[in-house]
Backbone as numpy.savetxt, mean C-alpha at the origin, in Angstrom:
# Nx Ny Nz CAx CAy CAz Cx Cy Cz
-17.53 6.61 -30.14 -17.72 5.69 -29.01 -17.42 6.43 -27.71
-18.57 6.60 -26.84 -18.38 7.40 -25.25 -17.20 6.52 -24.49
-16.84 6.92 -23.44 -16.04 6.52 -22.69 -16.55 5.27 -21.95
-17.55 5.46 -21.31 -17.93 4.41 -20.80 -17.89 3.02 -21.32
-18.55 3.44 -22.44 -18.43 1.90 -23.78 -17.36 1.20 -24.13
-16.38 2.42 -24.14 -14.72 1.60 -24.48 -14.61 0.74 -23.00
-14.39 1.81 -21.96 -14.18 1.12 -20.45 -15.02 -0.51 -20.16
-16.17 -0.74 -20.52 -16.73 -1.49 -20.48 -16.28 -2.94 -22.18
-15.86 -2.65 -23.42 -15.10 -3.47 -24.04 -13.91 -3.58 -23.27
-13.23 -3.03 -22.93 -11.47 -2.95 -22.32 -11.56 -3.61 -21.41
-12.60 -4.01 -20.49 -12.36 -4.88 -18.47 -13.43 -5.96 -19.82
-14.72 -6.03 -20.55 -14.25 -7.50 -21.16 -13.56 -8.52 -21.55
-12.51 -7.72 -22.38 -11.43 -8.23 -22.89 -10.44 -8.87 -22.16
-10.13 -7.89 -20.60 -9.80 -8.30 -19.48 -9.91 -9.49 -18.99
-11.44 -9.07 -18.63 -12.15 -9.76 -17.55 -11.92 -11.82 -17.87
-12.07 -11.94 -19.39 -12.34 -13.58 -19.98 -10.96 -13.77 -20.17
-9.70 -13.15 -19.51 -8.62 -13.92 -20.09 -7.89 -14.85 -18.78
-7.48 -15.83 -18.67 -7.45 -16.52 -18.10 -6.23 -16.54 -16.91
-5.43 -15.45 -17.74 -4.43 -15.37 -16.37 -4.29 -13.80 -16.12
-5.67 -13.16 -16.53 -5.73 -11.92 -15.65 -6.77 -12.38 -14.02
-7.19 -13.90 -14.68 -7.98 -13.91 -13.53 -7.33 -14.83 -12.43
-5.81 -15.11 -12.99 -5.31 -15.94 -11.67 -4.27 -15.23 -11.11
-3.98 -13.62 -11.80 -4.02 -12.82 -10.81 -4.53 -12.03 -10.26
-5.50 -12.09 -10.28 -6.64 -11.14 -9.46 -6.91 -12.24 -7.98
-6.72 -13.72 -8.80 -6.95 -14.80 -7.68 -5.97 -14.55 -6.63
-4.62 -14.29 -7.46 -3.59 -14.46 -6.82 -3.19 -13.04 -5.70
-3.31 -11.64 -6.28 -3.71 -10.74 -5.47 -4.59 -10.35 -4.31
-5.48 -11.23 -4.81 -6.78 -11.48 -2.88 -5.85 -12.46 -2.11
-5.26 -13.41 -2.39 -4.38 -13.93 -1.03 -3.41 -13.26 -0.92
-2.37 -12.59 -1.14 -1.54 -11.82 -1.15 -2.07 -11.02 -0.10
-2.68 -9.86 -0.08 -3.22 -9.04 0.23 -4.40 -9.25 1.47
-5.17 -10.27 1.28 -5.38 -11.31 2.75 -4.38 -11.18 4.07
-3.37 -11.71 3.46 -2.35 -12.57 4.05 -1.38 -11.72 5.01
-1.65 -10.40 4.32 -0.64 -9.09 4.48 -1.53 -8.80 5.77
-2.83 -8.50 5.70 -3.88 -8.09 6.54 -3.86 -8.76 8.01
-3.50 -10.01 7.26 -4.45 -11.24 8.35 -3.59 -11.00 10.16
-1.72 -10.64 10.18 -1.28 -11.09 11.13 -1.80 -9.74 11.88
-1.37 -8.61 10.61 -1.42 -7.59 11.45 -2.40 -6.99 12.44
-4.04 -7.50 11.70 -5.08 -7.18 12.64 -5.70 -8.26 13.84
-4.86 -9.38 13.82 -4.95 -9.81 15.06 -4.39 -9.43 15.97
-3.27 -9.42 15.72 -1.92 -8.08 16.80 -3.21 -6.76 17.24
-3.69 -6.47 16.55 -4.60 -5.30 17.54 -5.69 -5.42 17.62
-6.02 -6.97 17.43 -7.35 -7.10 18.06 -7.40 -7.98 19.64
-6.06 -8.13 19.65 -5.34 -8.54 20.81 -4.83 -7.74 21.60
-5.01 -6.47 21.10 -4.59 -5.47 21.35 -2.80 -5.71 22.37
-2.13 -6.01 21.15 -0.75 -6.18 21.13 -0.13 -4.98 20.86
1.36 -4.80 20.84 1.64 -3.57 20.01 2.20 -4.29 19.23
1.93 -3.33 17.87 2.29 -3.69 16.93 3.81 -4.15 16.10
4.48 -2.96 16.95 6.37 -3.57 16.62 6.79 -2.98 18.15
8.30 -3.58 17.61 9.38 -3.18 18.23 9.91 -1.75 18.62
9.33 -0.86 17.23 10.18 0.16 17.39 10.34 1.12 18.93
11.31 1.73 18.75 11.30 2.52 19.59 10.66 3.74 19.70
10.03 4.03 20.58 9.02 5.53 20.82 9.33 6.64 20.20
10.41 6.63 20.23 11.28 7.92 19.65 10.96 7.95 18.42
11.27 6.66 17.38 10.98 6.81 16.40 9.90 7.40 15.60
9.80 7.99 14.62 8.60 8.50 13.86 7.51 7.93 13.98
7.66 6.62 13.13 6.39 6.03 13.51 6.51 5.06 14.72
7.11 4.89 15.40 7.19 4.62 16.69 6.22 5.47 17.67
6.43 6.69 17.51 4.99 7.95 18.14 3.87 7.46 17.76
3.59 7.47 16.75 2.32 7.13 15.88 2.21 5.75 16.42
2.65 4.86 16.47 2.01 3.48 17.17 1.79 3.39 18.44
2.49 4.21 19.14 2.29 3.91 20.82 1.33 4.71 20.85
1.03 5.86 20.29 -0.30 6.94 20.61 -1.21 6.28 19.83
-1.53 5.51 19.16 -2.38 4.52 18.21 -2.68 3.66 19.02
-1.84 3.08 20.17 -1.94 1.95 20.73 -2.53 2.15 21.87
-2.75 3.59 22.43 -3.61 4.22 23.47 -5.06 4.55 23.23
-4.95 4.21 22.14 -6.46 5.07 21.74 -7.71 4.43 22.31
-7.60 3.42 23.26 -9.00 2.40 23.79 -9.20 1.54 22.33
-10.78 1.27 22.18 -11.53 0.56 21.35 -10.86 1.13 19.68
-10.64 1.87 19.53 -10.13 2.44 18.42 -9.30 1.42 17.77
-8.00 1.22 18.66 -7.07 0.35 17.98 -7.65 -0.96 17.58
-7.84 -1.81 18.30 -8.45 -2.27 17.75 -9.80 -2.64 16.91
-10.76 -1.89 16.70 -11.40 -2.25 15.50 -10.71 -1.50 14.21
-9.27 -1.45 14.09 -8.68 -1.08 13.40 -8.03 -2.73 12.32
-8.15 -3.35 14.01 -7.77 -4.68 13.45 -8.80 -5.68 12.94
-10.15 -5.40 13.69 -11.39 -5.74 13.16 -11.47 -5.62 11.90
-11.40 -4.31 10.72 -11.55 -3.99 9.37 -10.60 -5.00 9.02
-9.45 -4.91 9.45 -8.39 -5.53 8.25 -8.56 -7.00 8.56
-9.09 -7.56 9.31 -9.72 -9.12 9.39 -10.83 -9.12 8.68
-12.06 -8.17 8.58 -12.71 -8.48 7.94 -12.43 -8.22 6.46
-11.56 -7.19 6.23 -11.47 -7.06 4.96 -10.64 -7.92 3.73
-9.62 -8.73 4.68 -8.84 -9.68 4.32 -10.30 -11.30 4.03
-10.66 -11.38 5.14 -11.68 -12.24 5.00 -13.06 -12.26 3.75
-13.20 -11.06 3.45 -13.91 -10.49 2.51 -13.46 -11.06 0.97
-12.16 -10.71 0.88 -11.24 -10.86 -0.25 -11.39 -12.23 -1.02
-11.05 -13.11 -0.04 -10.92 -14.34 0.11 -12.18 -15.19 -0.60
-13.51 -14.53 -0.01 -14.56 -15.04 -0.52 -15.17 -14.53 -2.15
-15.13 -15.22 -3.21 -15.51 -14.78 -4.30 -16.79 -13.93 -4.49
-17.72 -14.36 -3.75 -19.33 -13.29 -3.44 -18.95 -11.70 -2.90
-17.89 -11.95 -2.47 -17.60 -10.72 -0.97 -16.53 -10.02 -1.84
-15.96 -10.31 -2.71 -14.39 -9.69 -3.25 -14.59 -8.24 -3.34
-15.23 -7.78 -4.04 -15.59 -6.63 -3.96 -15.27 -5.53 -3.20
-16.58 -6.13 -2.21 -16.49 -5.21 -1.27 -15.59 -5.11 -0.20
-14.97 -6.19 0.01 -13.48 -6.57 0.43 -12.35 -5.52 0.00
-12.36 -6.01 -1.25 -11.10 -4.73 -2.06 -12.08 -3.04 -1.71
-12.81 -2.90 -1.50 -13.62 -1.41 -0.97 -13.16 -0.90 0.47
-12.93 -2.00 1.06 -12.78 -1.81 2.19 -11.08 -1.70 2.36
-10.57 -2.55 1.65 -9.26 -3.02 2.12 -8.41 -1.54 1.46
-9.44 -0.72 0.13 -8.35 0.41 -0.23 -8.28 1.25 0.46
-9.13 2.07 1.55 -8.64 3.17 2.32 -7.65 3.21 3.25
-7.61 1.34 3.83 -7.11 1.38 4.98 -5.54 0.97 4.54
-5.15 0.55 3.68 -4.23 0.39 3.04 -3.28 1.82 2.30
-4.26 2.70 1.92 -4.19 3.66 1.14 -2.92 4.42 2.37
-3.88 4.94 3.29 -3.46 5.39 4.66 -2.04 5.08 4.99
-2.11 3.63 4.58 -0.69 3.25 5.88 0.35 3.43 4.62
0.04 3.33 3.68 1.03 3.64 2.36 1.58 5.59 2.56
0.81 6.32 2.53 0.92 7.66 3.08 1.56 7.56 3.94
0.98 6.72 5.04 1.99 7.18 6.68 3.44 7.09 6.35
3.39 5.71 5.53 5.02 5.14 5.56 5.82 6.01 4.84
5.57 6.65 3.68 6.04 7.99 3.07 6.28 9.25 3.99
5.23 9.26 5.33 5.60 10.48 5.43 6.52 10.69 6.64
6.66 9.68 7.36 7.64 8.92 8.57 8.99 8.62 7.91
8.74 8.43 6.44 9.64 7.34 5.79 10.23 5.81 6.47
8.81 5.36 6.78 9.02 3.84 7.41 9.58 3.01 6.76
10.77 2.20 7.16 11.52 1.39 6.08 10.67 -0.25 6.40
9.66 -0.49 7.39 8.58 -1.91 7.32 7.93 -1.56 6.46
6.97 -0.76 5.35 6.06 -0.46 4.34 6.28 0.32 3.38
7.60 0.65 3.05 7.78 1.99 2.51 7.94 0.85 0.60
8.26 -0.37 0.70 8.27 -1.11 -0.01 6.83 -1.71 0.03
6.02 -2.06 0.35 5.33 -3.10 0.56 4.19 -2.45 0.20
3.90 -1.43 0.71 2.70 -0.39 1.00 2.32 -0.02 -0.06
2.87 0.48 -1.02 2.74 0.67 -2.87 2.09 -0.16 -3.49
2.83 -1.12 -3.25 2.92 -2.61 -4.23 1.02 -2.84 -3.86
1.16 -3.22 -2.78 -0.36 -3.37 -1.72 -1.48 -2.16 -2.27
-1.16 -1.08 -2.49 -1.94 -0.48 -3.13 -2.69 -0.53 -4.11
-1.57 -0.83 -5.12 -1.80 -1.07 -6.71 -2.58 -2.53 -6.76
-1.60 -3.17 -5.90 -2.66 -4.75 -6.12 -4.23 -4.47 -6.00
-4.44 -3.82 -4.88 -6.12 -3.59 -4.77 -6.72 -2.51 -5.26
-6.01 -1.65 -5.66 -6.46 -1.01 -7.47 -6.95 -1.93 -8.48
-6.32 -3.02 -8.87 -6.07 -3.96 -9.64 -7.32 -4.77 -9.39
-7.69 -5.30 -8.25 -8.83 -5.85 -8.10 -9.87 -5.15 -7.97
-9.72 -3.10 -7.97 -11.38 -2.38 -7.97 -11.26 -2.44 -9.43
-10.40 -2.36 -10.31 -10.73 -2.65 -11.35 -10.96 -3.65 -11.85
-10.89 -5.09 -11.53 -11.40 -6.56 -12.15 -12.29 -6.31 -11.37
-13.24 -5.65 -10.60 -14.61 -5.56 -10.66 -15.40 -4.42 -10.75
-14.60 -3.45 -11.79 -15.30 -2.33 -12.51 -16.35 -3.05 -13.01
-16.97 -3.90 -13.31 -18.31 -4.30 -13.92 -19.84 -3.40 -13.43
-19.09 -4.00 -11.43 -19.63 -4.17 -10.63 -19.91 -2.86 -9.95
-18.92 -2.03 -9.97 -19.11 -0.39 -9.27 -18.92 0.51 -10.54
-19.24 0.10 -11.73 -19.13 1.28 -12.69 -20.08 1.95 -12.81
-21.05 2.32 -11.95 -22.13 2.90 -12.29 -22.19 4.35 -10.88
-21.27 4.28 -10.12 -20.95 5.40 -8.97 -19.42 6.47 -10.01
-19.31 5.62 -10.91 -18.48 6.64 -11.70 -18.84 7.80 -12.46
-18.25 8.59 -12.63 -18.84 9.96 -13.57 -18.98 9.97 -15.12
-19.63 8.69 -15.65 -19.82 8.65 -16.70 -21.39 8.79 -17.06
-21.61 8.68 -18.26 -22.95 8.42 -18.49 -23.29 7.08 -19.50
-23.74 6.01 -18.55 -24.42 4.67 -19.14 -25.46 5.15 -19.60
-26.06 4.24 -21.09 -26.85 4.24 -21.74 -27.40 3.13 -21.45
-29.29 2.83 -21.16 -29.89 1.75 -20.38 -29.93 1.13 -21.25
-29.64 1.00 -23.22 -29.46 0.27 -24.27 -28.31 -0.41 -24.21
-28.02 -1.96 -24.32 -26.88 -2.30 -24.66 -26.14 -2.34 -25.72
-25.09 -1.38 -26.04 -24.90 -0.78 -26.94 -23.30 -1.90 -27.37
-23.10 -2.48 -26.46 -21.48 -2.84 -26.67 -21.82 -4.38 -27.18
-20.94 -4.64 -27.87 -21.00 -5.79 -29.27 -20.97 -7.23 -27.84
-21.38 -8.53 -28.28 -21.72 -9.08 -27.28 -20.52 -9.85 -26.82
-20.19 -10.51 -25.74 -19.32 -10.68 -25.23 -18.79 -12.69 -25.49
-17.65 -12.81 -26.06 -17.58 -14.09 -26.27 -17.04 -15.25 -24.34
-18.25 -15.27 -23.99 -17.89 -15.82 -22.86 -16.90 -16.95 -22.44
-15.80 -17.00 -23.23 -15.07 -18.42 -23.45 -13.78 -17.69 -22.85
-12.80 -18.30 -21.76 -11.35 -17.98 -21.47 -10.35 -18.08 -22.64
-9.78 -16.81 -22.87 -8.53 -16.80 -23.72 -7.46 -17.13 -22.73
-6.41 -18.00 -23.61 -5.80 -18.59 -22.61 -4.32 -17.80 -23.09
-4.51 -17.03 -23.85 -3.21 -16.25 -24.52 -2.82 -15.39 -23.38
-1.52 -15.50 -22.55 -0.30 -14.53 -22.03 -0.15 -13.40 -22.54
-0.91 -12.46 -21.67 -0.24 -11.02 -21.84 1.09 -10.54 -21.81
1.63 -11.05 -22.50 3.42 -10.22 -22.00 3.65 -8.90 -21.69
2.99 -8.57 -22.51 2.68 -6.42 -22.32 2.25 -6.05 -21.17
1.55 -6.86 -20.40 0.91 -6.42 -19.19 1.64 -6.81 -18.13
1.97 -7.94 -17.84 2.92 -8.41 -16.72 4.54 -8.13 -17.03
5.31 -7.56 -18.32 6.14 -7.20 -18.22 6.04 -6.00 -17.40
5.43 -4.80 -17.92 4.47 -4.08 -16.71 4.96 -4.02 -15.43
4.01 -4.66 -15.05 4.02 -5.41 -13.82 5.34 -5.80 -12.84
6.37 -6.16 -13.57 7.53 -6.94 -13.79 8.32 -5.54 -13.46
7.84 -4.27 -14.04 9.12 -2.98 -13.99 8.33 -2.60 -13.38
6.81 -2.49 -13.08 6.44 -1.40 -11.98 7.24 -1.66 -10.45
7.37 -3.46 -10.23 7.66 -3.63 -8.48 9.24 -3.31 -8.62
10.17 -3.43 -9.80 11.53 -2.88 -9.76 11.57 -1.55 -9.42
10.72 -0.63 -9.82 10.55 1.02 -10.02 10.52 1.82 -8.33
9.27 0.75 -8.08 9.06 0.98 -6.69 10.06 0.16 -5.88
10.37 -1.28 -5.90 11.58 -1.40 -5.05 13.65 -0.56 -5.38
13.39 -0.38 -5.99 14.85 0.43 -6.16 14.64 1.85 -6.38
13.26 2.58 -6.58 13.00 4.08 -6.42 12.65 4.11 -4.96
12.21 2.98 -4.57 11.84 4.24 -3.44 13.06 4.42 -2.42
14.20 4.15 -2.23 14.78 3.87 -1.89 15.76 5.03 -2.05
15.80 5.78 -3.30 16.25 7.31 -3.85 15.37 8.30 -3.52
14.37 8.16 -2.80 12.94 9.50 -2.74 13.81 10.24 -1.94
14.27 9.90 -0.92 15.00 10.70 0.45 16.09 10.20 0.42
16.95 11.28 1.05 18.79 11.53 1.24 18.81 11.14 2.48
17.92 10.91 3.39 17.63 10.13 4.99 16.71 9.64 5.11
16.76 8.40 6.04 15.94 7.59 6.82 16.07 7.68 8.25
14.94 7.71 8.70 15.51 7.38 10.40 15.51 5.76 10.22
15.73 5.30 9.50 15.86 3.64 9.88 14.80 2.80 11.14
15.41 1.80 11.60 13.95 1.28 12.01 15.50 0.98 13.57
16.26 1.31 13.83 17.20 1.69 15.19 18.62 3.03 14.85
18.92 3.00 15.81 20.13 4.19 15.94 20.77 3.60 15.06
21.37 2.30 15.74 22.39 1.75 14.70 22.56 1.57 13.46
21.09 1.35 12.98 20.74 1.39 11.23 20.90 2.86 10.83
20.55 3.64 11.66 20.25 5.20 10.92 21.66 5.78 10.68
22.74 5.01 11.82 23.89 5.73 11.55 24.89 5.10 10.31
24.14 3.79 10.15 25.15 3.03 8.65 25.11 3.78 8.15
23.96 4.52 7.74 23.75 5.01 6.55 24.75 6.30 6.47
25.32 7.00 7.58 25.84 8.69 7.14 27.20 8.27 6.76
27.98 6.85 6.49 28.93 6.17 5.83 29.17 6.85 4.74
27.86 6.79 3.97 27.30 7.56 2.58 27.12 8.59 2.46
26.83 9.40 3.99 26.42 11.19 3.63 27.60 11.83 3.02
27.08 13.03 2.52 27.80 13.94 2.69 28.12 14.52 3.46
27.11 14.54 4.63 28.07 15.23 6.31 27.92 14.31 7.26
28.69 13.31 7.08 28.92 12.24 8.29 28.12 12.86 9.36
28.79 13.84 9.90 28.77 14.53 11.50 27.21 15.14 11.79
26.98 15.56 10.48 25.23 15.96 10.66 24.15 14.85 10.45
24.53 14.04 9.93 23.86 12.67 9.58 24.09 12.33 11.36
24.60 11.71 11.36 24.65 11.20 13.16 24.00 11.94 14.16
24.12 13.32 14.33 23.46 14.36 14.91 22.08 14.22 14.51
21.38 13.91 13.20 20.21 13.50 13.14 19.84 12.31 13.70
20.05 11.12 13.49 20.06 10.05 14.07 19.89 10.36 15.59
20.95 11.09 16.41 20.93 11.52 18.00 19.82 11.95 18.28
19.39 13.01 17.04 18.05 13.72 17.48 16.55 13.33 17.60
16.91 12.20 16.76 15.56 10.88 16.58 15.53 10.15 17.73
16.31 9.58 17.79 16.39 8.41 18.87 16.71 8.82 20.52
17.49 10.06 20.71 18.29 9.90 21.98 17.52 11.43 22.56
16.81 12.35 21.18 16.66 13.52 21.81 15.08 13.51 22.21
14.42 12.60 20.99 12.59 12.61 20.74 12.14 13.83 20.02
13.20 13.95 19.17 12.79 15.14 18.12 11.66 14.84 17.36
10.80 15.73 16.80 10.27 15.02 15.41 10.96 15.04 14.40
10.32 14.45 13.32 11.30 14.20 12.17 11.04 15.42 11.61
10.19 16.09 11.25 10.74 17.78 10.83 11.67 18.18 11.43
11.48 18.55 12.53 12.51 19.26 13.57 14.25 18.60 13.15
14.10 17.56 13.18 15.39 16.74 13.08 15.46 16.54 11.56
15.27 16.68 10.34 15.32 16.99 9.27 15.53 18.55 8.86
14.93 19.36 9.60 15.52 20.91 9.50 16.43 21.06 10.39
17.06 20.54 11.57 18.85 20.33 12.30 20.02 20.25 10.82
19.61 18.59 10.43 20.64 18.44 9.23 20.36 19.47 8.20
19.49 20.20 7.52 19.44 20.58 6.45 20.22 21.66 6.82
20.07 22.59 7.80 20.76 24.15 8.64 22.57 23.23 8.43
22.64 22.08 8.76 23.96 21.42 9.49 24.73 21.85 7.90
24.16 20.90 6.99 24.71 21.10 5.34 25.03 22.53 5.28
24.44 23.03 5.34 24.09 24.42 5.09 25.22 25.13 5.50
């Protein structure tokens, strides 16, 4: 049996069970919803937070927030793509749209180490993974397989199984633990989302005095976070 053939029994089996499809339901509002405030904020061309300039991604939003027309049809996609979601005809291409731009801000928040997405941004990922795959039906043919124009796969009992996956949503259940209490161990620093947060944390360092000195260098000096991540590492040192 080719690959394709299994892939295509496996999202059947999927596809007719009844509470893979009320979360797939349940993942397009989710993921809507996530979309919806943020791209009015820049189609209003608002700024987007609070943070301070200094901050990591604090740079990245105020120079984001200069960009003219840019910023906002930034907020344009994620309205339409949220809006997309929503509609059962449109889901699709909704979740097509909604993975790059999502993809992106999941990266950024890793590489800033933003503590607004550094949780959220994952989770948001996988969800709309989750929905390009409940409509692998639909884009399996831009994949690198080879379909046979014979229908070769045994026929499909079109009726909802109403049987609970436990195997799958237990899953599910340890992936958002994994990611909410791992990510949280990836890095020995945060610049936090103010001074005051960044400095709770050197409570816990091992060099109080270089931990704070980082923090100074974020907020009070306009270091980048390399620059001010290679200060403390020399400081340990």
């Amino acid at each position: 049996m080719n690959t394709a053939l299994k892939l295509d029994q496996l999202h059947a089996k999927v596809k007719y069970n009844i509470w893979f499809k009320y979360f797939a339901v349940f993942n397009r509002i989710i993921l809507a919803a996530g979309f919806t405030p943020s791209g009015f904020v820049k189609i209003n061309n608002e700024r987007f937070t609070a943070l301070a300039n200094n901050h990591p991604m604090g740079h990245y939003l105020e120079a984001l927030y200069h960009t003219g027309y840019y910023y906002p049809f930034i907020g344009v996609m994620q309205i339409t793509a949220a809006i997309l979601l929503l509609i059962p005809r449109t889901a699709t291409l909704g979740a097509l749209i909604y993975f790059p731009i999502i993809l992106n801000i999941c990266i950024l928040s890793f590489a800033v180490r933003f503590d607004g997405s550094l949780f959220t941004s994952p989770l948001m990922v996988l969800a709309c993974l989750y929905l390009i795959c409940w409509d692998y039906d639909k884009i399996k043919f831009i994949l690198p397989f080879k379909y046979s124009t014979k229908n070769d796969s045994k026929p499909v009992d079109k009726v909802y199984s109403k049987k609970f996956p436990f195997a799958f949503f237990s899953g599910v259940f340890a992936t958002m633990l994994i990611v909410v209490f791992g990510v949280n161990k990836i890095f020995d620093l945060y610049p936090r989302n103010s001074i005051s947060e960044c400095q709770k944390q050197c409570n816990d360092s091992d060099n109080p005095e270089a931990c704070i000195t980082f923090c100074e260098c974020i907020y009070n000096n306009g270091e980048s976070l390399d620059n001010c991540l290679e200060a403390y590492d020399n400081a340990e040192k």
